[in-house]
C-alpha positions as CSV (number, residue, x, y, z in Angstrom):
1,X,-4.2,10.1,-54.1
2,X,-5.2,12.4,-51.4
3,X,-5.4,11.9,-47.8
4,X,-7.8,14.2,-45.9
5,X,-7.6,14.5,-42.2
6,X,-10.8,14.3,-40.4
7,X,-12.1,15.6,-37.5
8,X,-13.1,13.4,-34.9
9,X,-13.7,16.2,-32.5
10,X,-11.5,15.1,-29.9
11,X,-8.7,16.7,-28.7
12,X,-5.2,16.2,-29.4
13,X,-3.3,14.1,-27.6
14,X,-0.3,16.7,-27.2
15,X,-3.4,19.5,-26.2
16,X,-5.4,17.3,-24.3
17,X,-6.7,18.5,-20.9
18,X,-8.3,17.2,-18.0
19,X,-11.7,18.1,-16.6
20,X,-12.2,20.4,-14.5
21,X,-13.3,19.3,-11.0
22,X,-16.7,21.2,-10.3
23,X,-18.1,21.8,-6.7
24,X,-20.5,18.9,-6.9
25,X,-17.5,16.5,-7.6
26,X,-15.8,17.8,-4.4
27,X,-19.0,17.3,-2.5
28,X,-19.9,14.1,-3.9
29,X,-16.4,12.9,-2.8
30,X,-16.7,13.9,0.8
31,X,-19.9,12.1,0.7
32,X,-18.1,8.9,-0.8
33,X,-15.7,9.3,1.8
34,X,-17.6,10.5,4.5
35,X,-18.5,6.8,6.2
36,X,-14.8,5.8,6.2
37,X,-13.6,9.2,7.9
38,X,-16.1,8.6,10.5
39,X,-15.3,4.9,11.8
40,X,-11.6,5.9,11.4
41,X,-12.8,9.0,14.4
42,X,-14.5,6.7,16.1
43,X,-11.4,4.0,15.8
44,X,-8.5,6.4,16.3
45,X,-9.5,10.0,17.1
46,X,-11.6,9.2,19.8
47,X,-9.5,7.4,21.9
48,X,-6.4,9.5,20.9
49,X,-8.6,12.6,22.2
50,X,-10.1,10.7,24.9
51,X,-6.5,9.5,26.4
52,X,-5.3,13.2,26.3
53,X,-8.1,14.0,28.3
54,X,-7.5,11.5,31.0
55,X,-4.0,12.7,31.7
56,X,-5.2,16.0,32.4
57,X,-7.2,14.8,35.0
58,X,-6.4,12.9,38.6
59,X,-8.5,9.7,38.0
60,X,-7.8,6.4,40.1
61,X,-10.5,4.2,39.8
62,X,-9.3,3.0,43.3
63,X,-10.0,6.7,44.9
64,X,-13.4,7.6,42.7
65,X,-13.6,10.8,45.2
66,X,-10.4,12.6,44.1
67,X,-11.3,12.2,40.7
68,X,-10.5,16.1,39.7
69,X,-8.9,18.2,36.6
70,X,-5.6,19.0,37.4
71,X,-4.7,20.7,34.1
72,X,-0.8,19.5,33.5
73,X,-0.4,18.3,37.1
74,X,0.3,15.1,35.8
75,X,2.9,15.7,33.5
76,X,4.4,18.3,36.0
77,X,5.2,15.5,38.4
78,X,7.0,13.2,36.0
79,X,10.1,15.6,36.7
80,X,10.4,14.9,39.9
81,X,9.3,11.3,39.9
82,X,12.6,8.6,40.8
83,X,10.4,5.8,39.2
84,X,10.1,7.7,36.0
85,X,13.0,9.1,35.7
86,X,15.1,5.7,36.8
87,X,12.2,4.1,33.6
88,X,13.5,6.8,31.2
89,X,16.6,6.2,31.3
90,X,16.5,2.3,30.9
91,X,14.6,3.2,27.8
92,X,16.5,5.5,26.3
93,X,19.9,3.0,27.1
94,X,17.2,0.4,25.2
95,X,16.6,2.0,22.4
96,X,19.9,3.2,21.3
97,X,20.8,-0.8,22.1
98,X,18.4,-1.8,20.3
99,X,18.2,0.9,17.3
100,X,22.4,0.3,16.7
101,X,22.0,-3.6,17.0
102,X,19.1,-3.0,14.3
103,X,20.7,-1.1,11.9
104,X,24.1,-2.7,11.6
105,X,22.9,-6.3,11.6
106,X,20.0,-5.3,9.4
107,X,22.2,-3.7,6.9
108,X,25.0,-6.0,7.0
109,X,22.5,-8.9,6.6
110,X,21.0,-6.9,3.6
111,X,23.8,-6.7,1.7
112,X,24.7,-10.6,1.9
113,X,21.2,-11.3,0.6
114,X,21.4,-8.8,-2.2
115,X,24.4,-11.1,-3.5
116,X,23.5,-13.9,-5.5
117,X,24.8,-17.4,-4.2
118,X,23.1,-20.8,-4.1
119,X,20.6,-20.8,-1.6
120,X,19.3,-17.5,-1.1
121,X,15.8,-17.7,-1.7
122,X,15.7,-20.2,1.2
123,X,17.6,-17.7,3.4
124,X,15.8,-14.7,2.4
125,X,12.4,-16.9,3.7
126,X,13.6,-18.3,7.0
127,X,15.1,-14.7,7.9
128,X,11.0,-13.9,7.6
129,X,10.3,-16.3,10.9
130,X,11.3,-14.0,13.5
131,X,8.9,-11.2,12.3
132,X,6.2,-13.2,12.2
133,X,6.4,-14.1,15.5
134,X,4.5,-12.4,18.3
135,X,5.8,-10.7,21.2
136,X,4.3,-13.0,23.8
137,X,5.5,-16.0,22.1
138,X,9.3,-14.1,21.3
139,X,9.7,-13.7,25.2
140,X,8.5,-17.1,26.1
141,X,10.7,-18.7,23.8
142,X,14.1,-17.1,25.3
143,X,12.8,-17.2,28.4
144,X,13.2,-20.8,27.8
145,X,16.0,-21.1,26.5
146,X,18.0,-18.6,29.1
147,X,16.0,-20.6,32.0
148,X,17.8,-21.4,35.2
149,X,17.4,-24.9,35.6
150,X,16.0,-26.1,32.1
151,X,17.3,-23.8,29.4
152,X,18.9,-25.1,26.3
153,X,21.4,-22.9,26.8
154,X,23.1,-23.3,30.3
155,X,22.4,-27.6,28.6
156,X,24.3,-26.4,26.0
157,X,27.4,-24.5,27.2
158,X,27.5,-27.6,29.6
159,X,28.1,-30.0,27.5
160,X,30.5,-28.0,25.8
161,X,32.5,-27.9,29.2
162,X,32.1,-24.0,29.2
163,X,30.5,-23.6,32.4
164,X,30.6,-25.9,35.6
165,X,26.7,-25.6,36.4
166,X,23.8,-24.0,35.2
167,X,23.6,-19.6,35.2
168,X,21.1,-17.4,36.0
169,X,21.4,-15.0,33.5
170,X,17.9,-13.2,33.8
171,X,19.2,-12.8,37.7
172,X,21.9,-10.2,36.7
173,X,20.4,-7.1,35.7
174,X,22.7,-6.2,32.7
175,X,22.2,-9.7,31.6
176,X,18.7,-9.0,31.2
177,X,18.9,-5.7,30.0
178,X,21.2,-6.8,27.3
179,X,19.1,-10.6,26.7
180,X,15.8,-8.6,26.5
181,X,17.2,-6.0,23.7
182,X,18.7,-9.1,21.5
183,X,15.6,-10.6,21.7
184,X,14.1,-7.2,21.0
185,X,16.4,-7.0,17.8
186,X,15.8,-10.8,16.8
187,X,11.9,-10.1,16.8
188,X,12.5,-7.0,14.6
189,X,15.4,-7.5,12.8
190,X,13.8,-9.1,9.5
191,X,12.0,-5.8,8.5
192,X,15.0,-4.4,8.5
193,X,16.5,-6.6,6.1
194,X,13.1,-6.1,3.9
195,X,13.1,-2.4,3.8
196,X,17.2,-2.2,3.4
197,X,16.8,-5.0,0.7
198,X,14.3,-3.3,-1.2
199,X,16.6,0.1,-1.2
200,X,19.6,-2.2,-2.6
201,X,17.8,-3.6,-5.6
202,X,17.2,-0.5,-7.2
203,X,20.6,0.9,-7.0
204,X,21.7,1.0,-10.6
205,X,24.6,-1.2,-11.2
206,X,26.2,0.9,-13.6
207,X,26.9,3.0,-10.3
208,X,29.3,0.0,-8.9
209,X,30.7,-0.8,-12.6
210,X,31.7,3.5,-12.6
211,X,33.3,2.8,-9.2
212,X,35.4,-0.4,-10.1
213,X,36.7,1.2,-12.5
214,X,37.9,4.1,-11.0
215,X,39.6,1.6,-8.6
216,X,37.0,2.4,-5.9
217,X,37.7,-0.4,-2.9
218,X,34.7,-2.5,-1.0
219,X,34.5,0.3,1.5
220,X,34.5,3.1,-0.6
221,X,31.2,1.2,-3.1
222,X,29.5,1.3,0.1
223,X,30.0,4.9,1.3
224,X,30.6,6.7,-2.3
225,X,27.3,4.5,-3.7
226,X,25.3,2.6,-1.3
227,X,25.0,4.4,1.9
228,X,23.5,6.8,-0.2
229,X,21.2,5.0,-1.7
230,X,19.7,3.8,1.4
231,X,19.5,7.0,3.3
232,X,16.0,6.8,2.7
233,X,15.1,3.1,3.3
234,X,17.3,3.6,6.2
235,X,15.0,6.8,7.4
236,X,12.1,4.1,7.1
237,X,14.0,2.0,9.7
238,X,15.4,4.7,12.0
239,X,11.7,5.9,12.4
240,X,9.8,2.5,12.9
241,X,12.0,1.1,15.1
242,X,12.8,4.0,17.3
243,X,8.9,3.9,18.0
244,X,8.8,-0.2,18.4
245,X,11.7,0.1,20.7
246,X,10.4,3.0,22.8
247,X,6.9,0.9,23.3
248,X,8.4,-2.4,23.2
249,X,6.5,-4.3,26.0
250,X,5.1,-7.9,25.9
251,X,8.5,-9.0,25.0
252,X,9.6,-7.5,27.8
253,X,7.2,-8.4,30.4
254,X,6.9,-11.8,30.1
255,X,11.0,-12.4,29.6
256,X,11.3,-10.1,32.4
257,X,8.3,-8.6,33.6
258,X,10.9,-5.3,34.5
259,X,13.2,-7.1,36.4
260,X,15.2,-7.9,38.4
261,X,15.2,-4.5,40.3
262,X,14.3,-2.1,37.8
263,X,16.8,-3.4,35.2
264,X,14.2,-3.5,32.1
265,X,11.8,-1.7,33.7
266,X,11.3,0.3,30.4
267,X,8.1,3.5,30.1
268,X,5.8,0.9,28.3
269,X,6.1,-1.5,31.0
270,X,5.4,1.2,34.0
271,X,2.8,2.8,31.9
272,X,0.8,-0.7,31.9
273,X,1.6,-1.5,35.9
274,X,1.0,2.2,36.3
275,X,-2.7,1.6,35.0
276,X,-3.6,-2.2,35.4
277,X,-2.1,-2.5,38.7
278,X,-2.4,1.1,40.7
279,X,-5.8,2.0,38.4
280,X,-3.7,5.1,37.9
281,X,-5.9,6.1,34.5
282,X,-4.7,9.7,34.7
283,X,-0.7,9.5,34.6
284,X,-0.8,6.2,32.8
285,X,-2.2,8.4,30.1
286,X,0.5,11.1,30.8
287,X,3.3,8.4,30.5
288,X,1.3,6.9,26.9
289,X,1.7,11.3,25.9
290,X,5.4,11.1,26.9
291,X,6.0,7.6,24.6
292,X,4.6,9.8,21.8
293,X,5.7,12.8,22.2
294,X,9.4,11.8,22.7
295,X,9.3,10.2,19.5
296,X,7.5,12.4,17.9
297,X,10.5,14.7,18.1
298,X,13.0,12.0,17.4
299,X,11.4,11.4,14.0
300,X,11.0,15.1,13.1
301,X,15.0,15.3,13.8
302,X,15.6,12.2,12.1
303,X,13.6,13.4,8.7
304,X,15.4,16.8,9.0
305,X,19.0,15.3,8.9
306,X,18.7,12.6,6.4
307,X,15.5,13.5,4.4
308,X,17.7,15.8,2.4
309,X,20.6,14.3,2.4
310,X,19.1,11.3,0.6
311,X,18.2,13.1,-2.5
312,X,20.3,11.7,-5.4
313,X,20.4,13.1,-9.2
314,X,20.9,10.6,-12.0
């Protein structure tokens, strides 16, 4: 018997090849696209544009008549100014609180729920809660419980016979600072543990069975084989909360609201009383351009150092 091949006319699968994209297909999907590009300008680029222009300009809705471009006035006078110098560096004292606090806990919570025990679906959900909590309602509730004269707390520690009477701990200004960034890091922490988790489930575990048995210990698994595994997921983190931390505000002002002195006073919080409460348009905009600018570069210098770093070969 005699098989003959016939031709179907169609390529080969081993020779197939794709179209080739014309100039009508490129036009056709700019004009697909075009409606979505413009509400995202409208959305984003237009008030990204328009902010930029305000801080070039002297505009205080309370003094309409010295309304004036100044150029980079503005920004100029942030070197010299004791209110924003004394704001940056409560920030930056924040967010390397908070960013450390982050990353340890986060990882060191990630690596208990990538074990299996009984009960870890439940504790991998109620580790959830705090993120989906909003800011307003994160400050209010330790507000509460770090109140002077009703918080569960000072109730607490009483009954415990740890302290004689109740505390003012949002009186001192490193208890705030310090209360404000754990609640900062309890609102945060659980994406953390989501992005870390997801890094440690696709570590191979033929890469922990190759270190037991060249007798590696618990600490040399996670340096030799996790750490970098999750140089990556942990470039995620570094990023994201680095730019939460540096415009971390409701929390802030309603635990706080800056205080006492300028203890928590933070950029994102003078930026806001800067604009809501002096009408000062023109440098709250400058302040905004500083927030993003600052971490702007603090991202590019993350992805630089461990971008690379982070590559692994199987």
């Amino acid at each position: 018997m005699t098989i003959t091949a016939v031709d179907t006319g169609k390529p080969r699968s081993g020779t197939e090849q794709r179209p080739r994209r014309t100039m009508g297909d490129t036009a056709r999907a700019y004009l697909l696209n075009a409606p979505a590009m413009i509400v995202i300008g409208l959305l984003v680029a237009y008030p990204i544009g328009y902010s930029f222009w305000l801080s070039l300009h002297r505009y205080n809705l309370k003094l309409p008549a010295l309304e004036r471009f100044v150029w980079f006035q503005n920004y100029l006078s942030l070197i010299g100014d004791p209110a924003f110098l004394s704001s940056l560096r409560v920030t930056v004292a924040f967010v390397v609180v908070v960013l450390g606090l982050t990353v340890i806990l986060g990882t060191a919570l990630a690596l208990v729920l990538n074990e299996t025990f009984l009960g870890r679906g439940v504790l991998r959900s109620l580790v959830l809660l705090p993120w989906a909590m909003p800011g307003v309602v994160n400050g209010l509730m330790w507000r509460t419980i770090f109140d002077a004269k009703t918080g569960a707390l000072n109730g607490l520690l009483l009954q415990l016979g740890l302290i004689d009477s109740y505390q003012a701990w949002l009186t001192s200004p490193t208890g705030a600072f310090l209360i404000t960034a754990f609640a900062q890091v309890w609102n945060t922490l659980p994406f953390t543990v989501i992005i870390l988790l997801a890094g440690l489930s696709t570590i191979p575990s033929e890469q922990y069975d190759a270190a037991k048995v060249d007798r590696a210990g618990v600490v040399q698994r996670f340096t030799q084989v996790t750490l970098p595994w999750l140089l990556h997921p942990l470039l995620i983190v570094l990023i994201l909360e680095t730019m939460n931390a540096f415009r971390a505000f409701d929390t802030i002002y309603v635990l706080t609201g800056g205080g006492p002195g300028d203890a928590t006073n933070v950029i994102a919080v003078l930026n806001v009383r800067t604009v809501l409460t002096y009408t000062d348009f023109g440098l709250g905009s400058a302040y905004s351009w500083v927030i993003t600018i600052v971490t702007l570069v603090i991202s590019i210098g993350y992805i630089s150092t461990l971008y690379q770093r982070g590559r692994i070969e199987v």
